[in-house]
C-alpha positions in Angstrom: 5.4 -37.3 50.3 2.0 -37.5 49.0 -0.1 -37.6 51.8 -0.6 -36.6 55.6 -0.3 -40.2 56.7 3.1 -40.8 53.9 4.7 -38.0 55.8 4.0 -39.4 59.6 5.2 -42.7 58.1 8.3 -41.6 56.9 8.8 -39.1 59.9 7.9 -42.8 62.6 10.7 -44.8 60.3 13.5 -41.9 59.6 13.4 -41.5 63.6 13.1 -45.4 64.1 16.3 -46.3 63.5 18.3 -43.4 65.8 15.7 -45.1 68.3 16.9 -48.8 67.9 20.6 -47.7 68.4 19.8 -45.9 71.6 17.8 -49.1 72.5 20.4 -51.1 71.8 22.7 -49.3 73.7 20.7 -49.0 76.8 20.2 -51.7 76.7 16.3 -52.3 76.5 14.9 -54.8 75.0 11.3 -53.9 74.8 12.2 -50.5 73.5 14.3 -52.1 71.0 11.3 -54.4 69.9 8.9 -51.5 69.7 11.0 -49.1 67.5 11.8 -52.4 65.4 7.8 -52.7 65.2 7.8 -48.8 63.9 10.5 -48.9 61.6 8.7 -52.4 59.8 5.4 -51.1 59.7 6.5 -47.8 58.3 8.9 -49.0 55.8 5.8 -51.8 54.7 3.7 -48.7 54.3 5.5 -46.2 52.6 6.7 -49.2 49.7 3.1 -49.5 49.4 2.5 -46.5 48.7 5.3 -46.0 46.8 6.4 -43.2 48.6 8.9 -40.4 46.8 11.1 -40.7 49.8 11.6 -44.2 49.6 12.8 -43.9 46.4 15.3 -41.1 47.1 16.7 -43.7 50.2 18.2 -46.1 47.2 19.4 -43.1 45.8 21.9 -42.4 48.9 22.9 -45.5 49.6 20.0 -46.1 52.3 18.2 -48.4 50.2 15.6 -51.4 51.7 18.9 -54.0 52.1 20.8 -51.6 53.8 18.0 -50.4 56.2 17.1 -54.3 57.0 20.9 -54.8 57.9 21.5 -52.0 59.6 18.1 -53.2 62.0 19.9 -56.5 62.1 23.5 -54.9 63.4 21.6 -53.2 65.7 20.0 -56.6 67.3 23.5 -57.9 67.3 25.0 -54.6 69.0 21.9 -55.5 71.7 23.1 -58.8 72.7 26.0 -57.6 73.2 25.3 -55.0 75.8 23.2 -57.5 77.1 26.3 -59.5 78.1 25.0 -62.2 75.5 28.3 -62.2 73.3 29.6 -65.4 75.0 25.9 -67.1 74.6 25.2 -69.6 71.6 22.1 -67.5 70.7 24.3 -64.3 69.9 26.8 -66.5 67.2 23.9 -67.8 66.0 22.3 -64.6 65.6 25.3 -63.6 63.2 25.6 -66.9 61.4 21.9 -66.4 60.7 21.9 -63.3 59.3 25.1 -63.8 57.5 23.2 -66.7 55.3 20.5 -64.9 55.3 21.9 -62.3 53.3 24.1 -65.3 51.3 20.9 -66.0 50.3 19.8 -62.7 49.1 22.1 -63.0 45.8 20.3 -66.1 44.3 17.6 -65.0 44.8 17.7 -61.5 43.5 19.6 -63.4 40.4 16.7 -65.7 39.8 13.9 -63.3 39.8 16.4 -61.2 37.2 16.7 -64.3 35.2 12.8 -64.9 35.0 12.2 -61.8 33.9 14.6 -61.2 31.6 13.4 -64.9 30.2 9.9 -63.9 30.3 10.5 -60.4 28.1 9.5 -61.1 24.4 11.3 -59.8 22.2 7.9 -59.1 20.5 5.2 -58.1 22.6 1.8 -57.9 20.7 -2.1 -57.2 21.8 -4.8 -58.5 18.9 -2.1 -61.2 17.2 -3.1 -64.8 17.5 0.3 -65.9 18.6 -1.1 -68.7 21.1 -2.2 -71.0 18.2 1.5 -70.6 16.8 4.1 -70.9 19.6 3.4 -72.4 23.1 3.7 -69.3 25.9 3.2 -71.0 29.7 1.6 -68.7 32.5 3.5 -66.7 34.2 4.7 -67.5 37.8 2.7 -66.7 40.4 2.2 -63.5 41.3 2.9 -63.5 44.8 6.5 -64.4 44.0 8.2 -62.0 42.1 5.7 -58.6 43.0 7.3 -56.7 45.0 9.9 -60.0 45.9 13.2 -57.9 47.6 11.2 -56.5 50.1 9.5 -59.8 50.4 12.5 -61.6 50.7 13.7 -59.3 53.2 10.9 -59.3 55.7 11.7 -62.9 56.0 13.9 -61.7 58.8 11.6 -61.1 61.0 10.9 -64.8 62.5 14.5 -64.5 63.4 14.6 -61.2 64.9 11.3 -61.8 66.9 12.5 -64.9 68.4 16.0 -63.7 69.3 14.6 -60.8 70.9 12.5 -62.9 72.5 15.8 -65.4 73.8 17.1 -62.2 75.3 14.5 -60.8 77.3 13.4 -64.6 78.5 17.1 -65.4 78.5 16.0 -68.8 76.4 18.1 -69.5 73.4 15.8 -72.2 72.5 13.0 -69.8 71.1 15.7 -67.4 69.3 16.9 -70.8 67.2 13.5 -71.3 66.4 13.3 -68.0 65.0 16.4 -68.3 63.3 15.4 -72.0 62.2 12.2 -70.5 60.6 13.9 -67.6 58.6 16.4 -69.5 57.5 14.1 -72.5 55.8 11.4 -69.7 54.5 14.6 -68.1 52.8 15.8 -71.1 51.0 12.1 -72.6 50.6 11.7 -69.1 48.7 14.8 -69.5 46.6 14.1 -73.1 45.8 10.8 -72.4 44.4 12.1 -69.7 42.3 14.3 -72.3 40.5 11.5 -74.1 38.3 10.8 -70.9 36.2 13.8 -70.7 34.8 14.2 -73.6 33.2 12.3 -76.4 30.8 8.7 -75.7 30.0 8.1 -72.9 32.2 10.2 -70.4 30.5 8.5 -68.7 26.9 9.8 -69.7 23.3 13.5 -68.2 22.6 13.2 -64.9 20.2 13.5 -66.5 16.9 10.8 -69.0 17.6 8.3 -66.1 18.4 9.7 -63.8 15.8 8.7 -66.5 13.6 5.4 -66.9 14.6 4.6 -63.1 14.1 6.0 -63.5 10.6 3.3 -66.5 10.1 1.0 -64.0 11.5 1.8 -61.2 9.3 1.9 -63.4 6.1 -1.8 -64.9 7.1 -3.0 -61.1 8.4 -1.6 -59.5 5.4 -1.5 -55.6 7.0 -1.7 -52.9 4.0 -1.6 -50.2 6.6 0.5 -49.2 9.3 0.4 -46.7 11.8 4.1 -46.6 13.4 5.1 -45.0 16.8 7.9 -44.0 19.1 7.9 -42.4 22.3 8.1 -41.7 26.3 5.4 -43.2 28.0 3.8 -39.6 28.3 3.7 -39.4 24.8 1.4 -42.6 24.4 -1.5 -39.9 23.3 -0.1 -38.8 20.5 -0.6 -42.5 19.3 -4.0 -43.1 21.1 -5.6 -40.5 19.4 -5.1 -42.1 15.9 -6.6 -45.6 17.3 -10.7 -44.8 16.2 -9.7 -43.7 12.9 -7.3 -46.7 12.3 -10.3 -49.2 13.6 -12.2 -47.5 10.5 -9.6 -47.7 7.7 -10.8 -49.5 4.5 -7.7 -51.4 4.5 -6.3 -53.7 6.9 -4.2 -52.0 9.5 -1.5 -52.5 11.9 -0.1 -50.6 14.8 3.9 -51.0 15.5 5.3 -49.5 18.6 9.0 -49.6 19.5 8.6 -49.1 23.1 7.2 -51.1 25.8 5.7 -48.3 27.9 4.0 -47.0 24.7 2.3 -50.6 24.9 1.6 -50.3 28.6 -0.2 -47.0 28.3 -2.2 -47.8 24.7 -6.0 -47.3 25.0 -8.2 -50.5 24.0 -8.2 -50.9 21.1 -9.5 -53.9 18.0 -6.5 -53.3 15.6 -3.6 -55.7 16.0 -0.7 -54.0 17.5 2.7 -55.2 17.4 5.5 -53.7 20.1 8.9 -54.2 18.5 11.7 -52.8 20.8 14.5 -53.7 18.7 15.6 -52.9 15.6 17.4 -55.4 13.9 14.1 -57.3 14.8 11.9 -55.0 13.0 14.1 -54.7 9.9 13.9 -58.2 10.2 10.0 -58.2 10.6 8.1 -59.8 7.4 6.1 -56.7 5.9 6.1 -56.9 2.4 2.3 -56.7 2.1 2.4 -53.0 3.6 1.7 -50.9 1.6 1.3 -47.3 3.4 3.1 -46.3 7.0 1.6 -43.7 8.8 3.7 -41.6 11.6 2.4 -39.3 14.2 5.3 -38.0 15.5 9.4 -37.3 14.0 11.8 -39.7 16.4 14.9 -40.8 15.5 13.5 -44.3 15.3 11.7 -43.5 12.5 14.5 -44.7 10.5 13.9 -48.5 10.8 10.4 -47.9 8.8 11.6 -45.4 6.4 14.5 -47.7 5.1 11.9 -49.9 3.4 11.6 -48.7 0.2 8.5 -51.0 -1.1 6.5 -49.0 1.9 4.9 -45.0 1.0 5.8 -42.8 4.1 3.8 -40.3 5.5 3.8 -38.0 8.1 0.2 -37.1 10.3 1.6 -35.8 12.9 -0.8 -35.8 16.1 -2.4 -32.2 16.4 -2.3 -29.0 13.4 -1.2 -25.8 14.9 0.9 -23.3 14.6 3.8 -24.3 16.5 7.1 -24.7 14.5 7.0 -28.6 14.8 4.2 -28.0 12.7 6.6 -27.2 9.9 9.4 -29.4 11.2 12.2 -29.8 8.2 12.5 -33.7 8.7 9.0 -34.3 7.1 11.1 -34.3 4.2 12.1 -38.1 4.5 8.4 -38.8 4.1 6.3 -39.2 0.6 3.9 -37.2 1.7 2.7 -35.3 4.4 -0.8 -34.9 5.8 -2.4 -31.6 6.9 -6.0 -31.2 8.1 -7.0 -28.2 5.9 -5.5 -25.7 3.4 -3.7 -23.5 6.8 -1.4 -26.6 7.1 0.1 -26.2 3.6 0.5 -22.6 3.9 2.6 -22.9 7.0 4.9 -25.5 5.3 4.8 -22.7 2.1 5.8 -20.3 4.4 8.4 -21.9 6.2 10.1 -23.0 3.4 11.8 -26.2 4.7 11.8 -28.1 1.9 8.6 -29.6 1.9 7.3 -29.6 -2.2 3.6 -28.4 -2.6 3.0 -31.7 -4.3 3.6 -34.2 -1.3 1.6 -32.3 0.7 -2.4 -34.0 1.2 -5.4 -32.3 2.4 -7.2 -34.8 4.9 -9.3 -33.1 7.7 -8.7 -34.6 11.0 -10.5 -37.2 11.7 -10.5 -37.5 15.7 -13.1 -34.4 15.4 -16.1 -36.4 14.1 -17.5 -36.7 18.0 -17.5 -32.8 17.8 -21.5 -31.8 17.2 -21.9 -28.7 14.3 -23.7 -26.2 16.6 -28.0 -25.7 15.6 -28.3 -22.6 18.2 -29.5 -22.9 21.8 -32.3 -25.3 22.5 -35.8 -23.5 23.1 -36.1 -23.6 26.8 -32.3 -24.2 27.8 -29.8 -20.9 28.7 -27.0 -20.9 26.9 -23.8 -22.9 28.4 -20.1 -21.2 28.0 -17.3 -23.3 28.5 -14.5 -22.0 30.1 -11.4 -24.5 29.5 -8.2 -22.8 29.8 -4.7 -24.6 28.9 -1.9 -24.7 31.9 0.4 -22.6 32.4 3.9 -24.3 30.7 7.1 -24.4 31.8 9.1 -21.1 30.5 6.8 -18.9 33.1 5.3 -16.7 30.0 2.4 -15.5 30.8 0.9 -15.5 27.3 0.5 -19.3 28.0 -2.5 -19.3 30.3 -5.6 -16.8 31.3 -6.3 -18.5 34.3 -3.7 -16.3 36.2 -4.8 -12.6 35.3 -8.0 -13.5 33.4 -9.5 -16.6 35.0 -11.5 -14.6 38.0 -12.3 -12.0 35.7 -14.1 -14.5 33.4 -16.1 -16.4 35.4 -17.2 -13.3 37.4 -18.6 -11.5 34.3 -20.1 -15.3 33.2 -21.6 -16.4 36.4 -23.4 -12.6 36.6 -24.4 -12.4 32.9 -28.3 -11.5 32.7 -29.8 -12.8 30.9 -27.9 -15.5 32.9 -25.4 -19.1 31.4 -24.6 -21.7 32.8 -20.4 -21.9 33.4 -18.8 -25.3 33.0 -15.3 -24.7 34.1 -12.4 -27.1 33.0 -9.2 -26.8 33.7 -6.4 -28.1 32.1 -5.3 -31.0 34.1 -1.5 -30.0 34.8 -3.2 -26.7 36.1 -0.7 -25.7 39.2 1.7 -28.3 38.9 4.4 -25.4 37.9 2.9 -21.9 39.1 1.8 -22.0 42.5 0.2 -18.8 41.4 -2.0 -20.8 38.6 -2.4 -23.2 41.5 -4.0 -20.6 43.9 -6.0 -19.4 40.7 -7.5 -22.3 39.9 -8.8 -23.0 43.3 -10.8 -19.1 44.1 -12.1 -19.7 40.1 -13.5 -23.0 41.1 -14.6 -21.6 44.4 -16.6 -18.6 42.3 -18.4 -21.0 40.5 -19.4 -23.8 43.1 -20.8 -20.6 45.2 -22.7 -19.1 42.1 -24.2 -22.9 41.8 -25.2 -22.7 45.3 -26.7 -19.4 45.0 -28.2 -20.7 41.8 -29.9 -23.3 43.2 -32.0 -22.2 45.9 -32.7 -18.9 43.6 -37.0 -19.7 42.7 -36.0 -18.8 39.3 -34.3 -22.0 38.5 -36.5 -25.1 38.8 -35.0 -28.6 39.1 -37.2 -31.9 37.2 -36.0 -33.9 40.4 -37.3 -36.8 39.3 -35.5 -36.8 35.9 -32.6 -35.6 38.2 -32.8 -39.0 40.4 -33.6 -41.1 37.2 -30.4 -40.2 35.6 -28.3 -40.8 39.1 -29.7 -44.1 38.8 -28.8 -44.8 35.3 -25.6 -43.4 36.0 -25.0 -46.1 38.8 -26.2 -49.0 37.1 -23.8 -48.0 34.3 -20.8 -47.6 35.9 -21.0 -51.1 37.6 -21.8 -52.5 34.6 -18.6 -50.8 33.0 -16.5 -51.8 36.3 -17.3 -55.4 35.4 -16.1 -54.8 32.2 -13.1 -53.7 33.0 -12.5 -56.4 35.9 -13.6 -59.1 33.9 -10.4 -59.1 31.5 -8.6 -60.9 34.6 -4.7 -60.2 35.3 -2.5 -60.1 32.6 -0.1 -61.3 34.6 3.3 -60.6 32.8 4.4 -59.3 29.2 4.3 -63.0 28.1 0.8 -63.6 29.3 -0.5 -60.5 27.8 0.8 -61.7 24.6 -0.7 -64.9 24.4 -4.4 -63.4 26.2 -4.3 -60.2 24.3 -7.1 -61.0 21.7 -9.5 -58.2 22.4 -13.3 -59.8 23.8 -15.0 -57.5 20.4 -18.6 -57.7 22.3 -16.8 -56.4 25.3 -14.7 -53.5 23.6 -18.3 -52.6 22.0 -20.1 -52.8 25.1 -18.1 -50.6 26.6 -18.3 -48.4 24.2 -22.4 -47.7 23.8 -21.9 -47.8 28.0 -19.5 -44.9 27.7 -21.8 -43.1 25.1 -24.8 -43.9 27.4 -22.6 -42.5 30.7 -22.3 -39.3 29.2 -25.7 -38.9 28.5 -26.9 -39.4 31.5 -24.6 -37.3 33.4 -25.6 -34.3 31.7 -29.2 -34.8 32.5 -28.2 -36.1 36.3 -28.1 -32.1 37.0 -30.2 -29.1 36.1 -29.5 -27.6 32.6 -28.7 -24.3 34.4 -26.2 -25.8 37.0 -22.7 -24.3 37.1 -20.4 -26.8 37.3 -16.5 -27.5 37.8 -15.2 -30.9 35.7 -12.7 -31.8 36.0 -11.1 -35.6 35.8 -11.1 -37.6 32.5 -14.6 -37.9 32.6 -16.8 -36.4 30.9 -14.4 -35.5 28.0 -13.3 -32.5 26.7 -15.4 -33.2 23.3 -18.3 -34.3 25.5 -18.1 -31.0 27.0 -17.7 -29.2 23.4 -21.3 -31.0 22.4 -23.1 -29.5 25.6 -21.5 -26.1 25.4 -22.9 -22.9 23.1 -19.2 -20.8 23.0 -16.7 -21.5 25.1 -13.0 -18.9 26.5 -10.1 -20.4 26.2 -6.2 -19.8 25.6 -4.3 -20.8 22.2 -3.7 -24.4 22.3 -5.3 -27.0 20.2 -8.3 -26.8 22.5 -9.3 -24.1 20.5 -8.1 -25.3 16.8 -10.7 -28.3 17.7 -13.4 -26.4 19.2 -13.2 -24.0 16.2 -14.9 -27.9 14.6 -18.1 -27.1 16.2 -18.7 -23.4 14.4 -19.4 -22.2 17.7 -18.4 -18.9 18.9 -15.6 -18.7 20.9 -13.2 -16.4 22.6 -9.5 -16.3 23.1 -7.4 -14.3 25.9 -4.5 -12.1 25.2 -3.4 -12.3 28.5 0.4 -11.1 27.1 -1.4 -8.1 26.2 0.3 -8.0 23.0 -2.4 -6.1 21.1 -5.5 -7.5 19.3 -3.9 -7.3 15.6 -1.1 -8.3 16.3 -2.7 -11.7 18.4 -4.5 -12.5 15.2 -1.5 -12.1 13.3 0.7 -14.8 15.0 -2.3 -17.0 15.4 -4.3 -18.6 12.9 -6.8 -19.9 15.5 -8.2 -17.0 16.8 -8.8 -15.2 13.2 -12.8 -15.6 13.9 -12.7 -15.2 17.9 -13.7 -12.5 20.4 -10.7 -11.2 21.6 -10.2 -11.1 25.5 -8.4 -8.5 27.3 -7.2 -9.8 31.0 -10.5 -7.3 32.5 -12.6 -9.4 30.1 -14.5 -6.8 29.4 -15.2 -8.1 25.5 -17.2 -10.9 26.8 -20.5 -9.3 26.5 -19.1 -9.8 22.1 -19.2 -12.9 22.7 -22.8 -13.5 24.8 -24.6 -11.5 22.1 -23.2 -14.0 19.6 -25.2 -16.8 21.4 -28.0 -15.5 22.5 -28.7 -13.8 18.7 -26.6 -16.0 16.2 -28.4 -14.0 13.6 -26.3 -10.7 14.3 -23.1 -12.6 15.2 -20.5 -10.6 13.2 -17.9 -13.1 13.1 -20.2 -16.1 11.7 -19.2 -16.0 8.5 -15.1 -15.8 9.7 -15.8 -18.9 11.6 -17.1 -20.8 8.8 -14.1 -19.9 6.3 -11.4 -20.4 9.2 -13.2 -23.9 9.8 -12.8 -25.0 6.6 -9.6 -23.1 5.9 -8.1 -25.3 8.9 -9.8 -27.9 9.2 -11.1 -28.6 5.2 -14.6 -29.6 4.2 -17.2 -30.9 5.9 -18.5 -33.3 2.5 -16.9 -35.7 1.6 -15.9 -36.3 5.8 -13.1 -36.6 7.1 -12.7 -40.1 7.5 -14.3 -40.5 3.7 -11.0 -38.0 2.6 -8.4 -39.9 4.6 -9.5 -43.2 3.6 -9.2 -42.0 0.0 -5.6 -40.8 1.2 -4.1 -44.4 1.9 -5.6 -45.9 -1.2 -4.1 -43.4 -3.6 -0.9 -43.7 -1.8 -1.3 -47.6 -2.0 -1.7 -47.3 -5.3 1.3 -45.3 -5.6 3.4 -47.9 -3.6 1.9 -51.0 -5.8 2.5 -48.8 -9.0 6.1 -48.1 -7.9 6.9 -51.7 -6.8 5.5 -53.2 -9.7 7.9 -51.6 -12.0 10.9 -51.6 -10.2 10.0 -55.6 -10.2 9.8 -55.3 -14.2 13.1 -53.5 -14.1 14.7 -56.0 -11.8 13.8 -58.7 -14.3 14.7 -56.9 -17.4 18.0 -57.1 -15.7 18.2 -60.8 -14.7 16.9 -61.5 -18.3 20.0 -59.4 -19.9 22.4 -61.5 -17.0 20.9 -64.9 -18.3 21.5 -63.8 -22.1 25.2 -62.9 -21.2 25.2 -66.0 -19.4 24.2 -68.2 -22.0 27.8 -68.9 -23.6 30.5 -69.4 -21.2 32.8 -66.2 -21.5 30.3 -64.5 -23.7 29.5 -60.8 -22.9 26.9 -58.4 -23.2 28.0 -56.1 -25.9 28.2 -52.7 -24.7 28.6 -49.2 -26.8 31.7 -48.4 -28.5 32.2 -52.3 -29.0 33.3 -53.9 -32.4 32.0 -57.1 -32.0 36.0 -58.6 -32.1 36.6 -56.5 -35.8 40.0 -55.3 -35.5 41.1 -56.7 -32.1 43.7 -59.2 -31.9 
């Protein structure tokens, strides 16, 4: 339900309307108007809150029109217990709600209409389409939010005022009521009508396509990074977004699906959201010259078919999981892996993949991640302790936090010489295991008691003042950034978010150093020796990575980007499948400390910090970093960059002589052209000797 007060909500209407029929049939009228009141109130409420059970109503046939007419039946079944069936008030009662519902099916038809008229067929963020093509505002908002249940409530002028007729037995104040619904209803329709016609409605589709072509031919994109996807795959695309911002050549993002669009971080490159295909394939982008992909979809297709274009495939994360290795990166020219452990897995696989189409480039979404210099002088060492969820198939190699989690922070929170424990979980944590979920909550009551002890313990000393200067900072900042983000106005609908979707650069910069700053100061808001649960979007998982000295964790691609940092770190075998044979099926935890569920290895792992002279496995790290990840020099960005303009190259090189070859062959059609009937001689001909 969602919450205490959803439930009571849903519980007051479920029980409403069984109330209103034994009102009705009474008959009472005041009891009738006061289970009308409940049923209103809690119906307003729960589509408010969008409630799960409200949902589930239009799913058997209980929907919001069904519930406002049966309330309305109800009222008539009232007046006529009442005796009322012979009176004016209860005919017009039915002729009421009779056109009031006639009324219902222009205007559900018109707000359909206006929104299927106001869907672009291209929707775009960073493209200068309101200079092209004229795109009016969208209607107000007030209108078409939320506009059936708006629509319906409209009702209640009439059922208050005959409710009223029958308890003052006045039919006079019911036709009022029924007078006022009635005109509000049509009034409603009628102003709906205006937006669907003449200048109020956006360009037609090949009016706008055309102005993105004018766009793309003055824009010129080189490079494109293409995507297709659920809406809760819109990472997998927002984690390229910083690196495309810093590409050497001009880039472009394409997105095939609306909800992609809706859930994209902000970003300065121009993105264009093309949901249909003919339309892309239709889509002038003959000065591309390099298409990225971060994920294999089906829809892939309507990029890969242009042949002027170099394809390649970047995937969004390197692991070891088999879509790692996935046999349809053969469609693409090339495919990019972060170090030399991504062309081994496609070696090993042996799907096809050549050795040759297969490009070293680092991944550049680590550059945030700090190289570790040791432990400040004067700071205890911090261990981060982020374990991944616990999945869906129930195996319970996926997360520690079940048999390991209490185990962990226990040893951590008494370690003397004593760390500081940051603890955060992954944020799906529970949502499956309610056993994860109870697991979660004792590890995150061990460490907010340990704080507690912790902080009245004389051994730890708090710079209040610094403490209160950084709260301060940290408030000033985050209304600064709530400005910010407020001050971009309502988009309104997809139309209007086309035609306003230039990006305010000073703002999108702004908010950026604000962020950086943010972080800053909410490390120093606390003691360097606090224990502390995150958990939230804020501070980040890589802002966490930059405070932290080693950090426990589970295989995921947590620890494939912590391993950036040259930290030390340790991994769980919570299957308990046996310490070789961990290492063996994971190239990630090669230069961890490996954790039994007891955690008893830990102490491995604390000697590594506090003495990263003796730390055994230093070396390993280093060579499994660069084995992974690649190089440090030249970075990351400096490699991938080099990456597109080779493989532009490649694409100009390749397009360039099939244009040579295509007029080589309109220069032999002209020559065999030249004389009417005259042919191109070809081999074994005799030039007309000997033919008759």
């Amino acid at each position: 339900m969602g919450s205490a007060a959803e439930l009571a909500a849903a519980v007051l209407m479920v029980a409403g309307f069984p109330a209103l029929m034994l009102a009705a049939l009474v008959p009472s009228v005041p009891a009738f108007a006061a289970a009308a009141a409940v049923t209103y109130l809690a119906d307003h409420y729960l589509h408010r809150k969008g409630s799960y059970l409200i949902n589930r109503l239009g799913k058997v046939r209980a929907g919001l029109s069904i519930r406002f007419l049966i309330r309305q039946l109800l009222l008539i079944l009232l007046l006529a217990r009442l005796s009322l069936a012979d009176n004016l008030i209860y005919y017009g009662a039915i002729a009421c709600f009779i056109a009031f519902y006639g009324l219902q099916a222009p205007h559900g038809a018109l707000v359909q209409l206006i929104r299927n008229r106001r869907r672009m067929p291209v929707a775009t963020r960073n493209v200068d389409l309101a200079s092209r093509i004229r795109i009016p505002g969208a209607p107000p908002r007030k209108l078409l939010h939320r506009s059936a249940e708006k629509m319906l409530h409209l009702d209640l002028a009439a059922v208050v005022g005959v409710l009223l007729a029958a308890q003052l037995k006045s039919a006079v104040i019911g036709f009022i009521g029924i007078g006022v619904t009635v005109a509000l209803a049509t009034l409603y329709v009628l102003t709906l009508v205006p937006y669907v016609r003449g200048r109020r409605i956006p360009p037609n589709a090949e009016r706008v396509l055309a102005a993105v072509d004018d766009w793309l031919g003055e824009y010129k994109p080189e490079t494109v990074l293409y995507f297709s996807g659920s809406k809760d795959s819109a990472y997998q695309v927002n984690m390229w977004l910083d690196t495309m911002e810093k590409l050497d050549s001009k880039p472009l993002i394409i997105l095939r699906e609306r909800a992609i669009l809706n859930n994209l971080a902000p970003t300065t490159v121009p993105v264009i959201c093309v949901p249909g295909g003919v339309h892309l394939m239709n889509m002038d982008l003959s000065t591309v010259r390099v298409a990225l992909y971060a994920a294999n979809v089906g829809k892939n297709i309507h990029m890969l078919r242009v042949p002027t274009i170099k394809h390649v495939f970047i995937g969004h994360g390197d692991s070891d999981k088999l879509a790692s290795v996935n046999p349809y990166s053969k469609v693409y020219d090339e495919v990019w892996t972060a170090g030399r452990a991504g062309r081994d897995r496609y070696a090993i696989a042996d799907v096809g993949v050549r050795d040759d189409d297969i490009v070293e480039v680092g991944r550049p979404q680590l550059a945030p991640i700090q190289t570790w210099q040791g432990v400040p002088e004067g700071r205890i060492p911090t261990v981060l302790y982020a374990p991944t969820w616990e999945g869906w198939d129930g195996n319970p190699g996926n997360t520690s936090i079940v048999l390991a989690g209490e185990n962990i922070v226990e040893k951590l929170v008494a370690a003397d010489p004593p760390v500081r424990v940051l603890y955060k979980p992954h944020p799906f944590t529970g949502t499956v295991s309610k056993e994860a979920g109870a697991a979660h909550r004792r590890i995150t009551a061990l460490v907010q008691k340990a704080a507690a002890e912790r902080a009245i313990n004389p051994r730890f000393i708090a710079d209040t003042a610094a403490q209160a200067q950084a709260k301060a900072e940290l408030e000033r900042i985050e209304a600064r950034l709530a400005q910010l983000s407020g001050s971009g106005g309502d988009r309104g609908d997809e139309a209007v978010a086309t035609r306003d979707g230039l990006v305010d650069v000073a703002r999108h910069e702004e908010t950026a150093r604000l962020r950086a700053e943010w972080n800053d100061a909410y490390w120093r808001s606390f003691p360097s020796w606090e224990h502390r649960v995150i958990t939230g979007a804020e501070p980040r998982l890589y802002d966490c990575f930059n405070v932290s000295d080693a950090m426990v964790s589970d295989i995921s691609s947590v620890v494939s980007d912590f391993i950036a940092s040259g930290k030390p770190y340790a991994v769980t075998d919570s299957a308990e499948v046996g310490v070789e044979e961990f290492k063996r099926n994971n190239t990630a935890v090669r230069a961890a400390v490996i954790l039994s569920n007891s955690a008893s290895e830990l102490g491995e792992l604390l000697s590594a910090v506090r003495a990263p002279e003796a730390d055994p496995l230093a070396e390993d790290r280093k060579e499994l970093k660069q084995y992974l990840l690649g190089p440090d020099e030249p970075t990351s960005l400096e490699q991938f960059n080099t990456a597109v303009a080779n493989l532009a190259l490649k694409a100009e090189t390749r397009n360039v002589g099939q244009a040579s070859r295509v007029a080589a062959a309109g220069a032999d059609a002209a020559l065999a052209n030249a004389v009417p009937g005259q042919r191109v001689a070809a081999a074994g001909d005799t030039d007309g000797v000997g033919t008759a």
